[in-house]
PAVEXMAR-283642 format. One record per residue (C-alpha): residue number from 1; x, y, z. Coordinates in steps of 0.001 Angstrom, whole numbers. Each point is the difference from the previous one (the first is absolute). Layout:
N
+-----+---------+---------+---------+
:  nr :    east :   north :      up :
+-----+---------+---------+---------+
: NUM :       X :       Y :       Z :
...
+-----+---------+---------+---------+
//
This chain:
408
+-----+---------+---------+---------+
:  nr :    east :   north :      up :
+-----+---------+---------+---------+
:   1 :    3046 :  -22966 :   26210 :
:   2 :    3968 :   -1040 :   -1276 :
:   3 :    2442 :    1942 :     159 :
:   4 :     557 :    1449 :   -3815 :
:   5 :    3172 :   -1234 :   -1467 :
:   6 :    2799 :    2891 :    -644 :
:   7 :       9 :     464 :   -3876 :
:   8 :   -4328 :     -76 :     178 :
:   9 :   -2393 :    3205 :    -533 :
:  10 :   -3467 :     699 :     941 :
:  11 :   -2202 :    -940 :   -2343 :
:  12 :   -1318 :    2361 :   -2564 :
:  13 :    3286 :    2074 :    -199 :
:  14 :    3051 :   -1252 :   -2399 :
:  15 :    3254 :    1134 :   -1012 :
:  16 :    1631 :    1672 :   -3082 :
:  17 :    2931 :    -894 :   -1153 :
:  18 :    2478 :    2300 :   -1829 :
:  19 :   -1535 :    -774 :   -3820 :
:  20 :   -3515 :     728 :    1400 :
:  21 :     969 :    3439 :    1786 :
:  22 :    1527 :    1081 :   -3140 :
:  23 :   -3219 :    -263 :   -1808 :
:  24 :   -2010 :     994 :    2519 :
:  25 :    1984 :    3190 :     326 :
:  26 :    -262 :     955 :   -3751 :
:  27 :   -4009 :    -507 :      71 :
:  28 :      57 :    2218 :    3192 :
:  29 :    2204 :    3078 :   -1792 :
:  30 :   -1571 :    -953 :   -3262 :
:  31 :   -3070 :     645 :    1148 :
:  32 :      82 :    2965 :    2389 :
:  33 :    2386 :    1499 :   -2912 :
:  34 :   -3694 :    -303 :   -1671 :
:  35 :   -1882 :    1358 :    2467 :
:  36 :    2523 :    3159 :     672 :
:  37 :    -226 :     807 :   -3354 :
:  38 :   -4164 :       4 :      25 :
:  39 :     277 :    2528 :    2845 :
:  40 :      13 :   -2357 :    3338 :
:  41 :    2590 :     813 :    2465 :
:  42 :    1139 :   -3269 :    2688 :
:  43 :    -715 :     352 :    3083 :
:  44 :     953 :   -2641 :    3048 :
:  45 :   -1985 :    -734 :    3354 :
:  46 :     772 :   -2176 :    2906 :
:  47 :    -334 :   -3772 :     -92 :
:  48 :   -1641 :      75 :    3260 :
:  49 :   -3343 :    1900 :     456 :
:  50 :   -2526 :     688 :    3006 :
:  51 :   -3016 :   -2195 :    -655 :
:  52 :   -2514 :    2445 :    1281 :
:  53 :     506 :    2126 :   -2912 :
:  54 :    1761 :   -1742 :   -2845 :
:  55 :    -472 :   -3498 :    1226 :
:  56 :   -4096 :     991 :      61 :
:  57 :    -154 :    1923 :   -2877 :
:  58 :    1528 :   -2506 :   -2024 :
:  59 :   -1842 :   -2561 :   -2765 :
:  60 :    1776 :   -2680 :    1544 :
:  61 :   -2125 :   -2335 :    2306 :
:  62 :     807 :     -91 :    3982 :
:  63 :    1350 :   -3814 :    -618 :
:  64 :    2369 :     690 :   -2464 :
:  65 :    1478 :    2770 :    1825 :
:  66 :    3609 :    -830 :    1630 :
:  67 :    -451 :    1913 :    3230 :
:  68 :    2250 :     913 :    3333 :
:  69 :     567 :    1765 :    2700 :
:  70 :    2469 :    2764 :     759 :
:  71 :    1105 :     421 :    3714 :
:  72 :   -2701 :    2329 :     640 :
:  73 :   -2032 :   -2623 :    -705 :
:  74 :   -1755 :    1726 :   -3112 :
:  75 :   -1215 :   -2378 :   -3040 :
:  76 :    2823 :     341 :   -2601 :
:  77 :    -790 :   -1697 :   -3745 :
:  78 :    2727 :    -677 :   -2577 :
:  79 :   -1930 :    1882 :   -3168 :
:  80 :   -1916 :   -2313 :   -2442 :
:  81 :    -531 :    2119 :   -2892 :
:  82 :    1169 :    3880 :    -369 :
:  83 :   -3077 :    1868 :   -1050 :
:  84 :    -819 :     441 :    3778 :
:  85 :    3287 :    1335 :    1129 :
:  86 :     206 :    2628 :   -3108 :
:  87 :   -3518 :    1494 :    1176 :
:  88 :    1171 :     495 :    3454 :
:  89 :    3424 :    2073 :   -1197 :
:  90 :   -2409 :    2029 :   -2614 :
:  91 :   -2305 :     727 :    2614 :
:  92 :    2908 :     732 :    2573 :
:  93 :    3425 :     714 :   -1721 :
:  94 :   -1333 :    1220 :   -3400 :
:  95 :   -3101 :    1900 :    1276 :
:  96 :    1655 :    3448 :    -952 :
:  97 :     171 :   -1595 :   -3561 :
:  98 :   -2330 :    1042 :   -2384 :
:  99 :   -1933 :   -2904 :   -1782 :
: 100 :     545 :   -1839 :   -2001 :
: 101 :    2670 :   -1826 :    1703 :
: 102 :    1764 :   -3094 :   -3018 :
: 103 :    2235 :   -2330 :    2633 :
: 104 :    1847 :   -3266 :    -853 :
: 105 :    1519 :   -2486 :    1912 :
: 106 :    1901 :   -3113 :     559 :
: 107 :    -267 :   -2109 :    2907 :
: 108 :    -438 :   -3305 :    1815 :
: 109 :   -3459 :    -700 :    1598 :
: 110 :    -979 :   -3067 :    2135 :
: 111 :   -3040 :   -1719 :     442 :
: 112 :    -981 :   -3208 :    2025 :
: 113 :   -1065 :   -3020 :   -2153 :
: 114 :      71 :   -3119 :    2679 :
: 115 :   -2287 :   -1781 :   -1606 :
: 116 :     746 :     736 :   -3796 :
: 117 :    2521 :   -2109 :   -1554 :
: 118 :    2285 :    1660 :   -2729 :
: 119 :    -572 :    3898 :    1230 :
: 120 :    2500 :    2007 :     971 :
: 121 :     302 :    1157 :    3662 :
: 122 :    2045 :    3074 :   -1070 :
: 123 :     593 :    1392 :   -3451 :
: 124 :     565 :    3041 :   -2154 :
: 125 :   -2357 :    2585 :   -1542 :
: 126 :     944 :    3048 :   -2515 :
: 127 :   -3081 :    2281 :    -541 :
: 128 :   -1020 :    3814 :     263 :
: 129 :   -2746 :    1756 :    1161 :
: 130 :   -2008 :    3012 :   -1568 :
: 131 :   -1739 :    1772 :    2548 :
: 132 :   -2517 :    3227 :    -412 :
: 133 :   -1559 :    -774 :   -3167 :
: 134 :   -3361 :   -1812 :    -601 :
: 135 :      91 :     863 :   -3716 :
: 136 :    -228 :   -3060 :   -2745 :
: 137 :    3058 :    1191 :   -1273 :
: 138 :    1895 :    -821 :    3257 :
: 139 :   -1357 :   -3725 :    -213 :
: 140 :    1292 :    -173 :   -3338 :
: 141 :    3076 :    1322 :     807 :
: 142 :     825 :   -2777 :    2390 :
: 143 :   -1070 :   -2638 :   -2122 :
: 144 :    1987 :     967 :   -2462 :
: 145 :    3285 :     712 :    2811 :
: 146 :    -583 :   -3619 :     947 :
: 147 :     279 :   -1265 :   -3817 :
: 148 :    3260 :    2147 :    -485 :
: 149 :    1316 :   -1361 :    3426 :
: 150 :    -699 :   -3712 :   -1248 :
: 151 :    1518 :     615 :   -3421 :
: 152 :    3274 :    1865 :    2149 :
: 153 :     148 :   -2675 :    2487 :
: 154 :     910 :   -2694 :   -3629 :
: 155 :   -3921 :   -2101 :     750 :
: 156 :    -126 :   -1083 :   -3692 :
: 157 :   -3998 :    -368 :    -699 :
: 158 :   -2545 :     782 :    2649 :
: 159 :   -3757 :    1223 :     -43 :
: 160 :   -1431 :    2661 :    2567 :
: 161 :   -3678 :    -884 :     908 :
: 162 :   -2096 :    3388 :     730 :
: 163 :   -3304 :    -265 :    2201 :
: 164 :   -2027 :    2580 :    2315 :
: 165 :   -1110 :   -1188 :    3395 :
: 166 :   -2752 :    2624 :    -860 :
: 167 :   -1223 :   -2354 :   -2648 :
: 168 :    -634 :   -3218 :    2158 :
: 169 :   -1190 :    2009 :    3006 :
: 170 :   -2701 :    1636 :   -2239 :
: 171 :   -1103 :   -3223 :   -1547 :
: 172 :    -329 :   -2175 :    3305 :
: 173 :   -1891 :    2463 :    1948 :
: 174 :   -2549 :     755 :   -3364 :
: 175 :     154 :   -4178 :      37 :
: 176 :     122 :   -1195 :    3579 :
: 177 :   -1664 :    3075 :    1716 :
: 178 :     799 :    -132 :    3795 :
: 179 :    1413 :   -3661 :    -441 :
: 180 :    3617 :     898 :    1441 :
: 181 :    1141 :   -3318 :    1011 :
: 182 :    -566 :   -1304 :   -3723 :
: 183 :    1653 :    3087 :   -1329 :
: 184 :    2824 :    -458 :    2094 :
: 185 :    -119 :   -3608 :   -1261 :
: 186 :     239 :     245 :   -3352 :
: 187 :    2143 :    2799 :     330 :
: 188 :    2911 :   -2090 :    1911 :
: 189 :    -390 :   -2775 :   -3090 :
: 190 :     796 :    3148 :   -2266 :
: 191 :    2812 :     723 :    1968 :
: 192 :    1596 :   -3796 :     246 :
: 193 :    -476 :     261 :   -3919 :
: 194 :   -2355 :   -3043 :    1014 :
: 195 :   -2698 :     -21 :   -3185 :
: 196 :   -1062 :   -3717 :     458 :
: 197 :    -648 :    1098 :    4168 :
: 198 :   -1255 :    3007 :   -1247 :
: 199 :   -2900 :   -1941 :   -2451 :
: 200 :    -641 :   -2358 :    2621 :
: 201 :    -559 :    2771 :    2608 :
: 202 :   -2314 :    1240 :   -2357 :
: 203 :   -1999 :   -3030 :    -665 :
: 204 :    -594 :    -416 :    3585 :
: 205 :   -1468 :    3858 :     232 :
: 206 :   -4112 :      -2 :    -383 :
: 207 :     452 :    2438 :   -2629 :
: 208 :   -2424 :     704 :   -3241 :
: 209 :    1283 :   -1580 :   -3456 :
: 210 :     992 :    3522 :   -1327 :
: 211 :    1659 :    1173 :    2620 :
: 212 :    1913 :   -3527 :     334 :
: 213 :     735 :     582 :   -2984 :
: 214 :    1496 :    3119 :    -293 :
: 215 :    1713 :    -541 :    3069 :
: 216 :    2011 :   -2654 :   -1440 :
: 217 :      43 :    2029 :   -3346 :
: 218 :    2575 :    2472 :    1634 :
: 219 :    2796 :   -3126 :    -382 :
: 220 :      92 :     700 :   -3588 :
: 221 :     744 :    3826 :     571 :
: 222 :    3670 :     -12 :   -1291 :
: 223 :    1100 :    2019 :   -2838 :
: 224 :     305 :    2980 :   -1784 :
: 225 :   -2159 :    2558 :     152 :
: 226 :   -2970 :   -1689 :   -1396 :
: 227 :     316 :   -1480 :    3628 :
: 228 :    -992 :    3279 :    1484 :
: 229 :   -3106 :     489 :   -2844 :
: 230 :   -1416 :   -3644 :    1400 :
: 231 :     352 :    1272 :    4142 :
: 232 :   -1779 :    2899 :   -1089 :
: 233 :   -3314 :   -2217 :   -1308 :
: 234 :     699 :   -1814 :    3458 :
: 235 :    -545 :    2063 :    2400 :
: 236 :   -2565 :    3008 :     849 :
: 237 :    1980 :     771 :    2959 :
: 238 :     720 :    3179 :     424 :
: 239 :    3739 :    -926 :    1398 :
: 240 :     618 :   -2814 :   -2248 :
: 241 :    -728 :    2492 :   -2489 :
: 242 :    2433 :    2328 :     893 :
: 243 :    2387 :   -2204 :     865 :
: 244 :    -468 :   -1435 :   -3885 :
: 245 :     568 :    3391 :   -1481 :
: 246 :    3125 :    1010 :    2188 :
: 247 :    1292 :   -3407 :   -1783 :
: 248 :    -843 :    1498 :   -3311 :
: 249 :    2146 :    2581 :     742 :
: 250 :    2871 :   -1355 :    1089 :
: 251 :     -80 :   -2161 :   -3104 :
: 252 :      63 :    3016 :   -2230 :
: 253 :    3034 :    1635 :    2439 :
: 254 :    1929 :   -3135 :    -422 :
: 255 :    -541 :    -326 :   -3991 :
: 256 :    1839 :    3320 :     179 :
: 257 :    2884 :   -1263 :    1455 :
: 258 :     210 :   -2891 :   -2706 :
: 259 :    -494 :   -2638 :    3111 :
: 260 :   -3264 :   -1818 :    -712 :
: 261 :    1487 :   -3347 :   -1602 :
: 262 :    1047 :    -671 :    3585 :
: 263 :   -3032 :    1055 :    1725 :
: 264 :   -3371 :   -2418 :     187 :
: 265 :   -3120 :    1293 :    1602 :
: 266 :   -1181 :   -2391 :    2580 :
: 267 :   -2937 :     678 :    2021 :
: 268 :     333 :   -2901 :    2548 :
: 269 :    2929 :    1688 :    1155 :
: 270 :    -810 :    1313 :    3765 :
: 271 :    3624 :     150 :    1378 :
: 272 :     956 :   -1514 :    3430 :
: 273 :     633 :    3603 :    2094 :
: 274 :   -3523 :     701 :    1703 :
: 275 :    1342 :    3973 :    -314 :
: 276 :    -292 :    -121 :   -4175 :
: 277 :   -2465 :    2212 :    -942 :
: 278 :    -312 :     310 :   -3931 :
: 279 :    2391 :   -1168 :   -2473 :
: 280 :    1582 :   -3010 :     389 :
: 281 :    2944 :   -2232 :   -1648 :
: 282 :    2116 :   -2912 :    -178 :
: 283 :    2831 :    -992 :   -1891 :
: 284 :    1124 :   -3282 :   -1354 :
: 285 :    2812 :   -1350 :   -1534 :
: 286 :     -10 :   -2601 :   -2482 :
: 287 :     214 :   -3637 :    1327 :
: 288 :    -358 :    1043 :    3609 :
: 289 :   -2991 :    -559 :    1989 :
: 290 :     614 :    2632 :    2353 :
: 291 :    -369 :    3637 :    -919 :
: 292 :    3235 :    2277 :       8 :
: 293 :   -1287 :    3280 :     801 :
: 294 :   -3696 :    1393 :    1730 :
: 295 :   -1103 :    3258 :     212 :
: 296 :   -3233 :    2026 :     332 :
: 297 :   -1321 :    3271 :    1290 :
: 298 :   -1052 :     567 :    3865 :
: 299 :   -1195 :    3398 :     465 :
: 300 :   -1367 :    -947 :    3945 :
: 301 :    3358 :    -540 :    1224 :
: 302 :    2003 :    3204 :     375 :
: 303 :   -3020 :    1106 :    2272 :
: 304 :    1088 :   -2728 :    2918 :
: 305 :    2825 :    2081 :     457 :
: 306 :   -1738 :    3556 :    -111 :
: 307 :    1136 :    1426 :   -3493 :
: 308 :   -3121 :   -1767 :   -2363 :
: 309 :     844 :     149 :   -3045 :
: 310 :    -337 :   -2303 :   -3627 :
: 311 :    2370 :   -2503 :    -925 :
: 312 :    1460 :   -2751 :   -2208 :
: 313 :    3284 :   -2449 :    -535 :
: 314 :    1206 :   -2806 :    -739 :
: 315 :    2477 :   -2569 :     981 :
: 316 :    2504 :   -2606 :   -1386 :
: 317 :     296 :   -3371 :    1376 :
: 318 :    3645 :     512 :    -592 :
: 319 :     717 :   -3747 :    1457 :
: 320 :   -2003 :   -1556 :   -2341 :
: 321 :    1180 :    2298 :   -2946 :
: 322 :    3317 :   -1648 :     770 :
: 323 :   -1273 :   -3053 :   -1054 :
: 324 :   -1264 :    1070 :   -3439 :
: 325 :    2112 :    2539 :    -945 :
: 326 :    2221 :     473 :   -2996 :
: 327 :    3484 :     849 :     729 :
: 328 :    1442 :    1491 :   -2450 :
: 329 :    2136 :    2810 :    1532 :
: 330 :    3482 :    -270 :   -1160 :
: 331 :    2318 :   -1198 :    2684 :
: 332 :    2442 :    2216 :    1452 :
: 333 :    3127 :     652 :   -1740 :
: 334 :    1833 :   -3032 :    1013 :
: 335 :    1884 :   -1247 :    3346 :
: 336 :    3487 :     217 :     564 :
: 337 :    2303 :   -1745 :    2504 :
: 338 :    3144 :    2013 :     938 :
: 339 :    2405 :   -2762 :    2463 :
: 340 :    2407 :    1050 :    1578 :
: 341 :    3449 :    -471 :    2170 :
: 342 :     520 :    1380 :    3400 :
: 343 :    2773 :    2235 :   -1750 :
: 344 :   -2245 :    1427 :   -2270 :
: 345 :   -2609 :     431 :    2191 :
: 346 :    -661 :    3732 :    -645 :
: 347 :     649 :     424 :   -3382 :
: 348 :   -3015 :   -2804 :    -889 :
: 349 :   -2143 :    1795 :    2149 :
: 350 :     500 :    3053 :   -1249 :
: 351 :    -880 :    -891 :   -3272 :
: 352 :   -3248 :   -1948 :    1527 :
: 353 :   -1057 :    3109 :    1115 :
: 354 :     876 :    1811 :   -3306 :
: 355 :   -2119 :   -2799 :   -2114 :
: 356 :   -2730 :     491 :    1901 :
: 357 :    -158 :    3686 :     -26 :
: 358 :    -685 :    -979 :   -3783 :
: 359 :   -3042 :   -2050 :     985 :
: 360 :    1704 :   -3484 :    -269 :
: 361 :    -962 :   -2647 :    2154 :
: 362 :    3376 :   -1224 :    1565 :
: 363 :     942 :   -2850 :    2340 :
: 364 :    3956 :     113 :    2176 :
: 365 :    1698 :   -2915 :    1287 :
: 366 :    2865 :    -244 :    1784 :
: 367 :    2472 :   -3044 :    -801 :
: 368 :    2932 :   -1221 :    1292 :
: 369 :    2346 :    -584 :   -3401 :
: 370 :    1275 :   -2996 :     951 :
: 371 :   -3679 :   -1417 :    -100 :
: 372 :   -1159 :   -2640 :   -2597 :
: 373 :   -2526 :    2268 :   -1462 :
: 374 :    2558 :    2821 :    -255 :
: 375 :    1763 :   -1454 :   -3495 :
: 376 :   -3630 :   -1004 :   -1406 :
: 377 :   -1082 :    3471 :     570 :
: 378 :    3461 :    1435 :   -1257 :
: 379 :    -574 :   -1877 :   -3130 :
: 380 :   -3857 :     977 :    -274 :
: 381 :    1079 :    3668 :    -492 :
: 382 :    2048 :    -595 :   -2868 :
: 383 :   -3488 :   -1310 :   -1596 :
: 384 :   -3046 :    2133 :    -905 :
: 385 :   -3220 :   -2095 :     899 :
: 386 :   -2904 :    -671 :    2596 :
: 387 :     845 :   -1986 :    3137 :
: 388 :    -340 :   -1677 :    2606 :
: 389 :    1076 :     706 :    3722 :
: 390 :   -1814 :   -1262 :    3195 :
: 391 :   -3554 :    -429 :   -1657 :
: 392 :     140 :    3464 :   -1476 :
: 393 :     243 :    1057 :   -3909 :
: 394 :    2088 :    2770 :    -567 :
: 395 :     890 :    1773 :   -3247 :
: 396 :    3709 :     978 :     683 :
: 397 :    2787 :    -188 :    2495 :
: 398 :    2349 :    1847 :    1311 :
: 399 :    3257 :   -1471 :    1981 :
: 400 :    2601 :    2444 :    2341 :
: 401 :    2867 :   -1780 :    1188 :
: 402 :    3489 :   -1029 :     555 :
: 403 :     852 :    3677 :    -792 :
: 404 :   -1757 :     -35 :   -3552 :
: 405 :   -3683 :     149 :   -1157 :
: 406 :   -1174 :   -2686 :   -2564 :
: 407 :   -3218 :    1099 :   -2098 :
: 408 :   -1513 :   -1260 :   -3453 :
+-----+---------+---------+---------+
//
């Protein structure tokens, strides 16, 4: 294997340069500003976690785990997602806590994708979690959080799909009793988003005409809540039936909060964390293939770390909101160069420090005056206007020198 050259990365990470951290900072505050004011309070866990507990417990599979070994020579992972580590502090940290327990966060997670061309190794996630409470109204809640978060973070048009793994678990074991393999089979093309693998799958089962039928039927189950009126003729299942009217409810919770134009029942949605356990959801901007947030509720998890108890989130795929994002924040009240002489030295940075006690962005230089940029400058501050000055705009300038200070 070469030798990698000095200015190369490994692949699947990347860089940010100034412009991009700017706007990636004001979707971060923008949307944790959100989430504070819905009642979620930030919390922060380590980048490194044991893989017996977190690393096990987590929905991320073994291969995409970046694993190591501290000197004691226990298994170390860098975390993948964050729902895993939150469960271990509210089992732990939080236990004294009564429930429920509304957390945000912001972080960087890592995952290994050798083989997957255009994902990133390591990227950034903004989501809470809302843990002791089963109730529909808790689903709905989140839902709707996620919505506000993606309208906060500047995502200009998006759609969040809503499904219940309840639904499809129902209908494939009424369907395909005690055929797991196929299940799982048809399942995976639901999951891939895969409906021409998915038909073909199906045209390869030795299944009757109706239930062929209605197995491919469930394609078409995206909508409104006529959607959930169709599942219900579906399906005798007891569980899909259940898992149909939990929907309905939901649906009525979010026409409350004045959200449903951006939610779309979809009842191929299965989600791709094996821990979901009811409601479901993805989010999708506009023009981008990939979705920009995922959530669900998991109400088996907290129990792998002795405190069981219901729970739900959500989180942003605050890397790829970057991408889609309107930014619209007003910049910050405008840069300003102060240059200065060695003589003047204090005085200039005096007044630096004064400026930016006011909340101005300000930039010092020293000079020498008998430099060639010193009389350009000089003349500059005689002149209100935007410039120019070593690939940086500023908005004003201030010069301190020769015993005098020039300003516009």
């Amino acid at each position: 294997m070469s030798k990698p050259k000095v200015f190369e990365k490994p692949i699947g990470v990347r860089d940010y340069l100034p412009n991009a951290v700017a706007k990636l900072r004001r979707i971060e505050q923008n949307v944790l500003d959100c989430m504070r004011r819905w009642g979620y309070e930030q919390i922060i866990t380590p980048t490194m976690e044991y893989y017996d507990t977190v690393g096990v417990a987590s929905s991320t599979s073994d291969q995409k785990l970046f694993k190591l070994l501290d000197p004691r020579g226990t298994t170390i992972v860098l975390r993948s997602e964050m729902t895993s580590p939150i469960a271990r502090v509210a089992a732990s940290l939080l236990k004294e806590r009564p429930f429920p327990l509304r957390l945000s966060y912001h972080a960087g997670v890592f995952r290994a994708f050798e083989d997957e061309a255009g994902r990133d190794a390591e990227f950034f996630q903004t989501g809470v979690e809302l843990i002791g409470d089963s109730s529909s109204e808790a689903d709905a809640e989140v839902i709707a959080l996620a919505i506000a978060s993606l309208r906060a973070a500047g995502v200009p048009a998006f759609k969040v799909a809503v499904g219940h793994v309840g639904f499809l678990n129902g209908l494939f074991q009424e369907a395909l009793p005690g055929r797991t393999e196929e299940q799982e089979a048809l399942k995976e093309c639901l999951l891939q988003r895969d409906h021409v693998g998915y038909r073909q799958t199906l045209s390869r089962l030795s299944l009757d005409d109706q239930v062929r039928s209605e197995l491919e039927g469930i394609l078409r189950l995206r909508g409104g809540a006529e959607v959930c009126e169709q599942a219900l003729g579906l399906s005798a299942s007891r569980e899909a039936q259940a898992a149909i009217r939990q929907l309905c409810e939901v649906w009525d919770v979010l026409g409350a909060y004045g959200v449903q134009e951006h939610v779309l029942i979809d009842l191929t949605m299965i989600g791709d964390f094996s821990y979901y356990t009811g409601i479901n959801f993805e989010g999708y901007a506009s023009h981008l293939g990939f979705p920009v947030c995922s959530g669900g509720r998991y109400d088996n998890l907290l129990s792998q770390f002795g405190r069981p108890a219901a729970a739900t989130g959500f989180a942003l795929k605050t890397t790829r909101i970057l991408e889609v994002a309107e930014d619209d924040t007003p910049a910050e009240g405008g840069r300003t160069l102060i240059v200065y002489t060695h003589e003047q030295r204090r005085e200039a940075l005096q007044e630096a420090e004064r400026l930016r006690a006011e909340g101005l962005l300000v930039v010092t230089e020293a000079l020498d005056a008998a430099s060639p940029e010193w009389g350009g400058l000089r003349e500059r501050a005689a002149r209100v206007e935007t410039f120019e000055h070593r690939g940086a705009d500023y908005d004003s300038l201030l010069v301190y020198g020769v015993g005098e200070e020039a300003r516009p």
